[in-house]
N, C-alpha and C positions, 0 to 999 in steps of 0.2 A: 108846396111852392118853396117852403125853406129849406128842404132838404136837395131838391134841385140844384137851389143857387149853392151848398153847402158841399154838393157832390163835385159843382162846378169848380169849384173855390180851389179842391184837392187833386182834381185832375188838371189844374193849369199850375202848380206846385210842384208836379210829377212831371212834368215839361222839364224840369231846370235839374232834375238827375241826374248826375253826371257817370254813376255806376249802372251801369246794367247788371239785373239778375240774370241769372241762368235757370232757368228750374231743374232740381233733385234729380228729376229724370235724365237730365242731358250731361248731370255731371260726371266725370269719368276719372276715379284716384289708381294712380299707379305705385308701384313700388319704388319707384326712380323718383316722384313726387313727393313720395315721403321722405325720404334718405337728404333729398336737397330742401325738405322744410326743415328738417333736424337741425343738420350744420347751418342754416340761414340764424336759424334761432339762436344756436352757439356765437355764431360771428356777432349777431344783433348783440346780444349780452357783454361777450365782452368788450365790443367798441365803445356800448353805452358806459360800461366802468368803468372804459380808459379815457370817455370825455368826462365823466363824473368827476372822474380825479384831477381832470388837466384843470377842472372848473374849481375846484377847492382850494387849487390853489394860485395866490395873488400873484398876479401878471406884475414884474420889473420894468420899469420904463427907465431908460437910461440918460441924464441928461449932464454937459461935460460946460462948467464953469471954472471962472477964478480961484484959485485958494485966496482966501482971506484971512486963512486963521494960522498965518503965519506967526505971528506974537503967542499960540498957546505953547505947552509944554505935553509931551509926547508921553504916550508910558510904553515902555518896551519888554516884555515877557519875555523870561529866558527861563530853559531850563534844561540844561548840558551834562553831561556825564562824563567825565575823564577815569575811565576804566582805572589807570596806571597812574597818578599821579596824585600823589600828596596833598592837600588843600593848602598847608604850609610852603607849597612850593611855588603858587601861584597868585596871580593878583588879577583881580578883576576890576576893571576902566575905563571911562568914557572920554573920549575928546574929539570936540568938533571945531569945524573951519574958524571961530571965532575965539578958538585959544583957551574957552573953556576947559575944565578936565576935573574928572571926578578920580579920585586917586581911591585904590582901593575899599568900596562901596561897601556896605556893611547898613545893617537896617532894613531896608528894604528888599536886600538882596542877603541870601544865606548862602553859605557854605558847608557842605556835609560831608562827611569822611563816608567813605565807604569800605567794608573788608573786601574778599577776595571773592567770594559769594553777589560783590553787588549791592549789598545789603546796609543799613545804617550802622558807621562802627560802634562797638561798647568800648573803643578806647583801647589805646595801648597798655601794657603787660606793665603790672606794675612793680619793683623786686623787692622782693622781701625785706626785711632788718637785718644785714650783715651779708646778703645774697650776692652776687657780684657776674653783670651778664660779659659777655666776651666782644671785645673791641673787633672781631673777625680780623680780616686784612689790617686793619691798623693795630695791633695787637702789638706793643713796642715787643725791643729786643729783649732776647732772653736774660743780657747780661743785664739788664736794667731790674735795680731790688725794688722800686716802688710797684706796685701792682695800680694800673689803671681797669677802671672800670665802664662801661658803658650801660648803665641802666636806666635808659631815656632813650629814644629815639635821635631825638636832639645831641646828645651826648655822644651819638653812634658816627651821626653825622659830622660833627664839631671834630672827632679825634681823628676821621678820614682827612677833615680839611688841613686838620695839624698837620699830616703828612702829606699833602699832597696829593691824595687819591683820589679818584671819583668815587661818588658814594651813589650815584643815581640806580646802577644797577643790582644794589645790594636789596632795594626800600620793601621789593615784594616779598622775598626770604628772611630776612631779619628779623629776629624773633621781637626784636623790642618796638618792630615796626610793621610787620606785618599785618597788624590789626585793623590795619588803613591807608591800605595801597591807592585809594581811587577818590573819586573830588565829584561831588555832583553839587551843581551853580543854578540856582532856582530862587525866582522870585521876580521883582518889576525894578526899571532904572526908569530915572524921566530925565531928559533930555531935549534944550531945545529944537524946534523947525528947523535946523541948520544941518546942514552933509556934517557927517561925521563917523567912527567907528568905535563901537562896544568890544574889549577882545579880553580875551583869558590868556597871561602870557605868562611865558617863565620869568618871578626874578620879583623884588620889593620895587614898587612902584612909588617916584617923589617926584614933585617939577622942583627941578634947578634950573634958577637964571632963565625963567619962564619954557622951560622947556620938561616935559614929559619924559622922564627915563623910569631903566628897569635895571636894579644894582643886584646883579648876584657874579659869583664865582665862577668862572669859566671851565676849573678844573671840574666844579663838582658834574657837570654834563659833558664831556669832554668824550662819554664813552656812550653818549647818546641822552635826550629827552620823550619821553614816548606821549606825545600829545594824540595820541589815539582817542575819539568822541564820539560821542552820539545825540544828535538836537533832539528832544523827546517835544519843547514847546518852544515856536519863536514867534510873538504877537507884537507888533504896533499898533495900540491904540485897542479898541474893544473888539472882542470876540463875537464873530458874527456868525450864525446858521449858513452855510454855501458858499463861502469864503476860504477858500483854500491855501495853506500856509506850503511852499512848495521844500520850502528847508527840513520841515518837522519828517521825523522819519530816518533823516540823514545819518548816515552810520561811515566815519574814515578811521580803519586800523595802520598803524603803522607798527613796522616789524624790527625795523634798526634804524639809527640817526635820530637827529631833533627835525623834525615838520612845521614850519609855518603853512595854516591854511589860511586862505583868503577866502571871504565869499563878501561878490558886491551885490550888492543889494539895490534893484530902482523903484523907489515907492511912488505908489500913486494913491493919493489921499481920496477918501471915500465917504460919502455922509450916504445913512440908510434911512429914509424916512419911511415908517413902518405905519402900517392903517391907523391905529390906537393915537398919532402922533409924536410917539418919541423916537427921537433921532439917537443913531446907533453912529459912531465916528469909530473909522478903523482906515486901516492902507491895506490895499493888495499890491502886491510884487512880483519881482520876477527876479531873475539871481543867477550869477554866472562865477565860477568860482575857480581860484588858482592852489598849487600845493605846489613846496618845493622841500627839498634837504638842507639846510643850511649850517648842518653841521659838514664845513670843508673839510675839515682835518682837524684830529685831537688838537682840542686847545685854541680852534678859530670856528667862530660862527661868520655866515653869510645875512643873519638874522636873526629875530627874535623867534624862537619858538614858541609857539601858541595858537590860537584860534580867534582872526579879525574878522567882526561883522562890519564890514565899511558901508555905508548907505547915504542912499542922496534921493532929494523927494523933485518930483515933475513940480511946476507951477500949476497945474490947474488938479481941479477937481473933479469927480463922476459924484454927481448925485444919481441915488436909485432910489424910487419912489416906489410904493405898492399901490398897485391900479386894481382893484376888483374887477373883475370881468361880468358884465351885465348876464343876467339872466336867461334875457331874452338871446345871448344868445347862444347858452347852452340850450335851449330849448331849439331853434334854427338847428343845432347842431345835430338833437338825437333825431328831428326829423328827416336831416338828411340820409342818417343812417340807416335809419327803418325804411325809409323810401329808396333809397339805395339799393341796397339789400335785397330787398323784395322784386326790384326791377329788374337787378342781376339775374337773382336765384328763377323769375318767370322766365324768361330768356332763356336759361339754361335747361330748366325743365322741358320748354317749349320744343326748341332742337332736340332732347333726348328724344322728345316724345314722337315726335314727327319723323325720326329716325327710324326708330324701332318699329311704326306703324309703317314704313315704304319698305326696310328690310323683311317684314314678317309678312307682306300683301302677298298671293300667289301668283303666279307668273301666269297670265294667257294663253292657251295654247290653239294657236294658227289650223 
């Protein structure tokens, strides 16, 4: 009696099957069935590891508020190359809308000579006790009994100025100068929320009578400034994984003349709320940039030569938040896959199979 009701129990169980068997006997494997379980299998794998991965990693939700944090103070990464130019030649400065101005920066920000190689200099040639290097083109007249010397770099320079000559194109060849033809500018400036521009320009930098100038000698560039550069690092604010700095990379040669470059800069402030809770503050940008000659004619500039980052920030802000992505529904996902797949790959089988069996029937004969 109990096994009755216990037979009954499984056969109304066996009702709600939703697979049907085939029996061994009726099943039929082709070679075409194989070939398309293969590559099913291939596809299954790799879609499964390419949602694997899309699931590993945390979903950004984008959400566009206020700036508020106008009152803080900014750090700005720089780190520039000047192939051709001096470190002594140049000054590096900040000033923004509010009159602020950092006058040749030091501290935070370094300056590096570089030789011809690119390389960090070992310093100029130093001359011996009683050695005496050659003033080249300033070299006074012959009738003159004093013998001048130039054994300094500086001194090379100073005796061109005596006469009137430019000395800008001597600085890579001269033996007393050679050692440190190139200027690399690395390190962090901080700077209020305010528009303003960071530049690296020819010439001593002071404010007079509240105003920002740059004091040097017109002759000594009069036969060109070669602000030739390359941005190797330009960060506002913290360094963030998938944050793209579009300036980095930048490489402008120039060949004759003094070059002012411009690049503006539009910042748009950024807070990263990351899973763990710490918030990551950076800007992304975008950047549109002008160059000219400004050397018009020996002896007159159109300009300052050098390299200006002018920048100006949007009012509002993008917060990006990291959203984990549920479980459930990568799990949704690889079943779509595997069911997918398989309903394709039937499909396709199906048609081969039904093809091959009406082409290979033999034909009736009447």
């Amino acid at each position: 009696m109990q096994q009755t009701s216990s037979g009954q129990r499984r056969s109304a169980v066996k009702r709600f099957d939703l697979y049907g068997k085939v029996h061994d006997d009726y099943r039929i494997k082709t070679q075409s069935g194989g070939l398309i379980s293969l590559v099913s299998m291939i596809i299954m794998a790799l879609l499964f590891f390419s949602e694997l991965s899309s699931y590993l990693q945390a979903e950004i939700v984008d959400h566009i508020v206020v700036d508020t944090t106008l009152n803080q103070k900014l750090q700005i990464g720089l780190n520039i190359t000047f192939p051709h130019i001096r470190c002594d030649e140049v000054s590096v400065d900040t000033v923004d809308s509010t009159g602020e101005n950092q006058v040749d920066i030091a501290g935070t920000l370094t300056k590096l000579n570089l030789d011809l190689s690119g390389n960090p200099s070992k310093g100029d040639p130093v001359a011996a006790e009683g050695e005496c290097f050659s003033c080249l083109e300033a070299t006074p007249a012959p009738t003159e009994k004093q013998q001048v010397c130039c054994n300094t770099c500086q001194q090379l320079k100073e005796a061109y100025q005596d006469m009137g000559i430019p000395y800008f194109h001597i600085l890579d060849t001269a033996m007393q100068c050679r050692n440190s033809v190139g200027c690399q500018v690395h390190g962090d400036v901080s700077v209020s929320k305010v528009g303003g521009n960071v530049h690296v320009a020819l010439g001593k930098s002071t404010v007079r009578d509240g105003k920002h100038v740059h004091e040097f000698n017109l002759k000594d560039v009069s036969d060109g400034f070669n602000t030739s550069h390359i941005i190797h690092r330009l960060e506002f604010g913290q360094r963030v994984p998938g944050v793209e700095s579009p300036l980095e990379g930048t490489a402008k040669i120039v060949l004759k003349g003094a070059y002012m470059f411009h690049y503006y800069i539009k910042l748009v402030p950024t807070l990263f709320e990351t899973g763990d809770g710490k918030p990551l503050y950076t800007h992304q940008y975008s950047v549109t940039g002008s160059e000219k000659d400004v050397l018009v004619r020996q002896g007159e500039l159109a300009g300052l030569p050098g390299v200006f980052l002018v920048y100006e920030f949007t009012p509002f802000m993008v917060q990006k938040t990291e959203k984990d992505v549920p479980v459930t529904h990568f799990l949704i996902s690889v079943c779509a896959i595997i069911g997918g797949v398989f309903t394709v790959a039937s499909l396709i089988d199906a048609i081969l199979y039904r093809t091959a069996k009406k082409l290979g029937k033999p034909k009736s004969v009447a």
